[in-house]
N, C-alpha and C positions, 0 to 999 in steps of 0.2 A: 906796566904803567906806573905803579906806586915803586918799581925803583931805576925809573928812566931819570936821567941826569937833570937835575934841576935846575930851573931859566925862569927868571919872572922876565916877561916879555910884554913890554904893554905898547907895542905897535898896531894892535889889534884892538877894536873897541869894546871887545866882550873881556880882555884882560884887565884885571883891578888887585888889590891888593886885597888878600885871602884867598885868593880863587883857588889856590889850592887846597884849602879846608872844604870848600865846596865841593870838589874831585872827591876828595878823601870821601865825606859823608854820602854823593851819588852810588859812586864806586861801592863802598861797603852798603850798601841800601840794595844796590841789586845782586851783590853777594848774598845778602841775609833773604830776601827774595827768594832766589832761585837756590838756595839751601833747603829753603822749608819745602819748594818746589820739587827738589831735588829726595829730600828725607823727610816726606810729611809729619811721622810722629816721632821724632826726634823731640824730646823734653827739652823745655825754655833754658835749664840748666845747663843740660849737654850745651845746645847750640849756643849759648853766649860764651860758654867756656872755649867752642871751636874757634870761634870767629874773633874772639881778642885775644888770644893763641895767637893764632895768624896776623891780627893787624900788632899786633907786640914785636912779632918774628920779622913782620916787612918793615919794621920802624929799626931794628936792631942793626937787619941788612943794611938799609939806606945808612946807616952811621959808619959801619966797618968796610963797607965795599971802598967807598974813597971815589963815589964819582961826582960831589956836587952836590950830594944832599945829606942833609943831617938827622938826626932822631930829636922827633919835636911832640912835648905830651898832649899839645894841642891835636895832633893828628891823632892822637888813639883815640883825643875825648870824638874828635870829630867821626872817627871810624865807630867808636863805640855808638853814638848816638844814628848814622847813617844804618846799621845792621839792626836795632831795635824797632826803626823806620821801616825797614825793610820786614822783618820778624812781622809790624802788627799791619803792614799794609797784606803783606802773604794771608793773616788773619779776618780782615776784614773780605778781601776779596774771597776766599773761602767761603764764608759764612754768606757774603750777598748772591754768589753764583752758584754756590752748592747746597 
């Protein structure tokens, strides 16, 4: 998804301008989610180190692959803040269910 060819497409009434910051933040939110899911005691350290790793590497790809999309610092802030999202919603839900 984060490096399918990019189209703003506003034929559609749920399309608006940023939606794809929106993607970006969903997307890394149930990444950072299902990480902790995944690696429950993985230190806050480690995991934010993984996860903007990874959203660095997919912003890097989408610039050199050459299909339509570019590297935008907006996407990491938005990724950055979606996996933190995710990170204390994984915390919260923990703590209320367990």
């Amino acid at each position: 998804m984060l490096l399918k060819p990019g189209e703003e497409n506003h034929e559609y009434w749920f399309m608006f301008n940023g939606i794809d910051k929106l993607l970006h933040l969903s997307i890394f939110a149930a990444l950072g989610l299902c990480f902790m899911a995944a690696f429950p005691k993985t230190r806050f350290y480690y995991f934010i180190q993984i996860i903007l790793i990874y959203a660095f590497l997919t912003e890097i790809l989408q610039e050199e692959m050459g299909l339509g999309r570019s590297m935008e610092t907006l996407d990491v802030v938005a990724d950055t803040i979606g996996c933190l999202l995710g990170y204390f919603a994984y915390k919260v839900l923990i703590k209320r269910f367990l």
